[in-house]
C-alpha positions, 0 to 999 in steps of 0.5 A, a space after each residue: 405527673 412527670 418531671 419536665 424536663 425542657 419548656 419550649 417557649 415561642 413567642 408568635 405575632 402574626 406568623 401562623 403559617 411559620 408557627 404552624 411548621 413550627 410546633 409540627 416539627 416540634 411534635 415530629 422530631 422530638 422524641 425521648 423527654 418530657 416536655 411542653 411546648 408554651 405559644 405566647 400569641 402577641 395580638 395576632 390578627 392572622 388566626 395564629 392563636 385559633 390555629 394552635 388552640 384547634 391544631 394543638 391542643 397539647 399547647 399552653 397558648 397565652 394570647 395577649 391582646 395586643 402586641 407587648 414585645 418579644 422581651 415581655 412575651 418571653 418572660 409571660 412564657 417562662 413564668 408560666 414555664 414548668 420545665 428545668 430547661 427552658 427553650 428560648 424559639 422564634 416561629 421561625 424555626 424548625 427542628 430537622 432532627 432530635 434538637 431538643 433531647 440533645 441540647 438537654 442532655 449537652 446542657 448537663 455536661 457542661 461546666 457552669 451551664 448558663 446558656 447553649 446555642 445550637 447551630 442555626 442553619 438557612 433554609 439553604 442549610 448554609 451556616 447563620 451567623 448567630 453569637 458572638 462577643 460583647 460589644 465593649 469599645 474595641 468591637 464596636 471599633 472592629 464592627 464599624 471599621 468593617 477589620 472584624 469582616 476580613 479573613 481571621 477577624 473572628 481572631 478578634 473576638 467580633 461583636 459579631 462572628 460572621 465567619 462559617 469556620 468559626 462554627 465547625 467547633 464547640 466553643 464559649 462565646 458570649 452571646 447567643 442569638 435569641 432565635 433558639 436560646 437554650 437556658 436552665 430555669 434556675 439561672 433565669 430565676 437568679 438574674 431575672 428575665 428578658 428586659 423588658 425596656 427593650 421591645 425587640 433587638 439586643 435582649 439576647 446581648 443583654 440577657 447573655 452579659 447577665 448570665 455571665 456576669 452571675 458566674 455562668 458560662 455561654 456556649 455554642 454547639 454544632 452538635 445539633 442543628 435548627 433551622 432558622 427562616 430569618 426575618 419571618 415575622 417582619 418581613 424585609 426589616 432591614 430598616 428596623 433590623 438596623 435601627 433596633 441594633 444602634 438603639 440596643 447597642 445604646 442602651 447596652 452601654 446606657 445599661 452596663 457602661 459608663 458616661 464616658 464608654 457610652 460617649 464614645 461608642 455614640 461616636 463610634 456608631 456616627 463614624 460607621 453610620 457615615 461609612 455606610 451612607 457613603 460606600 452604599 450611596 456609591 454602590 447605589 443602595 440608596 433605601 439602604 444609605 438612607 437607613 443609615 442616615 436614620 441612624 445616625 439620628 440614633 446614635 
């Protein structure tokens, strides 16, 4: 049997059709390399896993019974993965070119490779904002002031990098966005997988801050490109988008920071909740206002 050289892993809960387009683009595009392509199917009740195991059946399916999380989904694909790279992919992605022979053959060129992103796109082909810097104490600060937001706040080294320019040029950042997580089965196996603690929102952040407090570098590429329908498992999340970033921002700290770090980003993230229920009570978003109240319960 051949080597293989990358195992792509998606994790699907009811995303049939999206899953679908998927591992078609998968199949369409990828060429040159060896590789398996691991579907863990969460409990769908869509036909998601009936549709791969008659449509693809080159795919390695493991369905769950019931929904187990995105983390524990993840790392039931890579025990089962083979590959010498392996493929972090959300169901709603879709490859427009070669990504997966380029991201193998960037990945050996880097020094002290722990982690790759590539360039996410909308479906519009804009820029998605997609990495970004760990969130210690002064980018919660930026985050939640809005400074990170202004012209040249990626300067700042923001939790989250919202500036198009920033993505024209390779770079070392610290996180990558769990959308399409590009790693090395070696590295997983020395720092463990996802955590499994956290259902869903921030396993990126927290995965990534592994990596490189064993050593690793984190990188960003533009020089290949997925792209990335998001919110196409859930829907419109806002709410739970929100909720699941206060909570994984607070385990983070509750994780990797101490009592005095954790008290002051709790105060932090209260300071932004509030901002945000007033500028977006003014401007009439009240679902949205409402949201952040919910929040400010979290935090």
């Amino acid at each position: 049997m051949d080597k293989i050289d990358l195992s792509v892993i998606i994790v699907n809960w009811n995303t049939k059709k999206l899953l679908q387009n998927c591992l078609i683009s998968i199949y369409r595009f990828t060429k040159h390399i060896n590789f398996e392509v691991i579907v863990v199917d969460n409990g769908s009740k869509d036909g998601s896993a009936e549709m791969v195991s008659k449509k693809f059946p080159q795919v390695k399916l493991i369905p769950n019974r019931d929904n187990f999380g995105f983390t524990k989904a993840n790392n039931q694909g890579i025990k089962a993965a083979i590959g010498e790279y392996i493929l972090l992919l959300n169901s709603d992605t879709y490859l427009i070119e070669n990504s997966l022979k380029k991201l193998v053959e960037y990945a050996k060129s880097l020094n002290n490779f722990g982690a790759l992103a590539p360039l996410l796109l909308n479906e519009d082909r804009s820029t998605q904002q997609s990495v970004g810097f760990f969130p210690h104490l002064p980018q919660i600060f930026w985050w939640m002031s809005f400074i990170d937001d202004l012209p040249g706040g990626s300067i700042l080294r923001p939790y989250h990098v919202d500036h198009n320019s920033f993505y024209k040029h390779e770079r070392q950042v610290d996180w990558i966005t769990g959308a399409a997580f590009f790693t090395a089965k070696e590295v997983i196996q020395k720092i463990g997988g996802l955590d499994e603690k956290i259902f869903m929102y921030g396993e990126d952040v927290e995965l990534s801050y592994r990596i490189k407090k064993a050593g690793y570098n984190v990188y960003f590429s533009p020089q290949t490109k997925i792209v990335h329908i998001a919110r196409g498992s859930s829907g419109k999340i806002t709410k739970n988008a929100i909720l699941g970033e206060y909570k994984s921002t607070i385990y983070f700290y509750q994780k990797h920071k101490s009592p005095f770090s954790l008290q002051m980003v709790k105060i932090l993230l209260k300071i932004g909740a509030l901002a945000r229920i007033l500028i977006f009570s003014i401007l009439g978003r009240k679902e949205t206002a409402k949201f952040y109240v919910e929040a400010l319960k979290v935090a």
